[in-house]
C-alpha positions as CSV (number, residue, x, y, z in Angstrom):
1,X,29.9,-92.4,26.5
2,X,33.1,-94.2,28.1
3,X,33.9,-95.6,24.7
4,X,33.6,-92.6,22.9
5,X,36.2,-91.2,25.5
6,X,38.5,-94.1,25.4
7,X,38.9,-93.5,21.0
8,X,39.2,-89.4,22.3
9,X,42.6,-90.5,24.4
10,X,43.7,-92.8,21.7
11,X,43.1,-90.2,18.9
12,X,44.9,-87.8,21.3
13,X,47.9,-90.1,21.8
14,X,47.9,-90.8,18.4
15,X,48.9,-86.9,17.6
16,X,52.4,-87.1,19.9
17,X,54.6,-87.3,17.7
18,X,53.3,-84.9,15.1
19,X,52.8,-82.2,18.3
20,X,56.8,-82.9,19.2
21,X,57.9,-82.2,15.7
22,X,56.3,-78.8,15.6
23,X,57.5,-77.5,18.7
24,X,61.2,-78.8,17.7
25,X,60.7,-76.4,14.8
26,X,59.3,-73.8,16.4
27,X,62.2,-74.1,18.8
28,X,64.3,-74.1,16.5
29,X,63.2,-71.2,14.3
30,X,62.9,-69.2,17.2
31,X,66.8,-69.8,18.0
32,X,68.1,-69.1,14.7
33,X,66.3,-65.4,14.9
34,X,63.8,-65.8,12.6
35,X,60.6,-63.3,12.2
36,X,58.4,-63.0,15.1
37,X,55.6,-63.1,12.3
38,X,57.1,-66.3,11.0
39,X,57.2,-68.6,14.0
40,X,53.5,-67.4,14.7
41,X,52.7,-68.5,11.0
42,X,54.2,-71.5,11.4
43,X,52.6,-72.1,14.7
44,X,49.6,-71.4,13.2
45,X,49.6,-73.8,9.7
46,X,51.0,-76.5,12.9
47,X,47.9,-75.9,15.1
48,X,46.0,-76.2,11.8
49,X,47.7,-80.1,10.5
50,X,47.1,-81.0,14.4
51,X,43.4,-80.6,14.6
52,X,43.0,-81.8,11.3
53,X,44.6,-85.1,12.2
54,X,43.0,-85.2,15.4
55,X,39.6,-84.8,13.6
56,X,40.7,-87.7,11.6
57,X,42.0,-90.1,13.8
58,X,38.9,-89.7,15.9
59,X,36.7,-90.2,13.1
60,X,38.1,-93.3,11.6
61,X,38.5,-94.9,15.5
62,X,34.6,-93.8,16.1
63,X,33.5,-95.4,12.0
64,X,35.6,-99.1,13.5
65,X,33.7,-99.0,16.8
66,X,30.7,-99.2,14.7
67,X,31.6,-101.7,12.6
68,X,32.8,-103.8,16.1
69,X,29.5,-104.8,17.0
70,X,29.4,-108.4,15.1
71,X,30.0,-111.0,17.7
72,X,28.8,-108.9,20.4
73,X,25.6,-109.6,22.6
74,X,22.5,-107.1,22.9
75,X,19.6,-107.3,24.8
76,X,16.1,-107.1,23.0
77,X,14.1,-103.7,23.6
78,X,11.4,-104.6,21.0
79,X,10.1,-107.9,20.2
80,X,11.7,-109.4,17.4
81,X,8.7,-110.5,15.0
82,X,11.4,-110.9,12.7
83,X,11.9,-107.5,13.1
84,X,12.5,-105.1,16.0
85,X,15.0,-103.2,18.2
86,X,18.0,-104.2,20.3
87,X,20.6,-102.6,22.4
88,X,24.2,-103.4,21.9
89,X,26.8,-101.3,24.0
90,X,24.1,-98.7,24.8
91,X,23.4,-97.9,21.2
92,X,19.8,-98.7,20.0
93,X,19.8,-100.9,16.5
94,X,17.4,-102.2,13.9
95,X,17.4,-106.1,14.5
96,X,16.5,-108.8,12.3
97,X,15.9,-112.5,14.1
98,X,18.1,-114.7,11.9
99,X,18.0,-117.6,14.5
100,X,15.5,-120.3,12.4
101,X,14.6,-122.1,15.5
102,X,13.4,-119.1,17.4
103,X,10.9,-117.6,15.3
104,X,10.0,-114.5,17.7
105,X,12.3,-113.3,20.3
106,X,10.5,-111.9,23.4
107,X,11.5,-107.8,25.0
108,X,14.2,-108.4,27.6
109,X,15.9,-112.0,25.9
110,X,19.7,-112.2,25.3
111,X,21.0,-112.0,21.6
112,X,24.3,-112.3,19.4
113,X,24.8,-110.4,16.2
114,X,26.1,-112.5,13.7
115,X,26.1,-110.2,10.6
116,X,25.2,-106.6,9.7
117,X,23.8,-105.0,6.8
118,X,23.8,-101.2,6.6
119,X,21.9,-100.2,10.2
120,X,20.4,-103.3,10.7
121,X,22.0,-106.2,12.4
122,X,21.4,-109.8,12.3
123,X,21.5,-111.7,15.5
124,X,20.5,-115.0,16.4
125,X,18.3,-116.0,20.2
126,X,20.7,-116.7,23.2
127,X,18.6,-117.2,26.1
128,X,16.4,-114.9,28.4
129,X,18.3,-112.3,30.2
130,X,18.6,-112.8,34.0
């Protein structure tokens, strides 16, 4: 859940710069007397691009924390026979043993991914968890 909110503040941040150009133009319409109706529009379409963006910033951030879990270590919740589950960063994953020395990794050992294909993730055997 704390990653998730750290790509919310970045997504947020992200959308500065867009959010200060809108209110300079609202400002500024509102100074030179336009419509009331007008500035509201405008605000509107504004609010509109903003959570559009936001939507998509936070998306694409949320899609390269999944593809960010190569390299990282997990902890084996289902023996890998090749096959089983793992935990990496408190999401559960599909595992395939890859390591040819350890043929079956026991429930609770230590493992790195080395590659992933689709929603399974290859990892090799790094020692029992202590």
């Amino acid at each position: 859940m704390e990653v998730r909110r750290e790509y919310l503040y970045k997504a947020l941040i992200s959308l500065l710069d867009e959010a200060l150009i809108i209110t300079i133009i609202l400002i500024t319409l509102y100074f030179i007397g336009a419509p009331l109706i007008f500035v509201i529009a405008t605000l509107c379409f504004g609010l509109i691009v903003l959570i559009l963006l936001f939507y998509t910033a936070y998306k694409a951030l949320i899609r390269g924390c999944i593809h960010d879990v190569i390299g990282r270590e997990g902890i084996v919740i289902e023996e890998l026979n090749p096959k089983g589950l793992v935990m990496i960063n408190g999401t559960l994953w599909h595992a395939e043993n890859v390591d040819q020395e350890k043929k079956v990794i026991p429930k609770g050992a230590k493992v790195l991914v080395v590659s992933r294909e689709g929603l399974i993730v290859k990892v090799r055997y790094l020692g029992e968890n202590k």
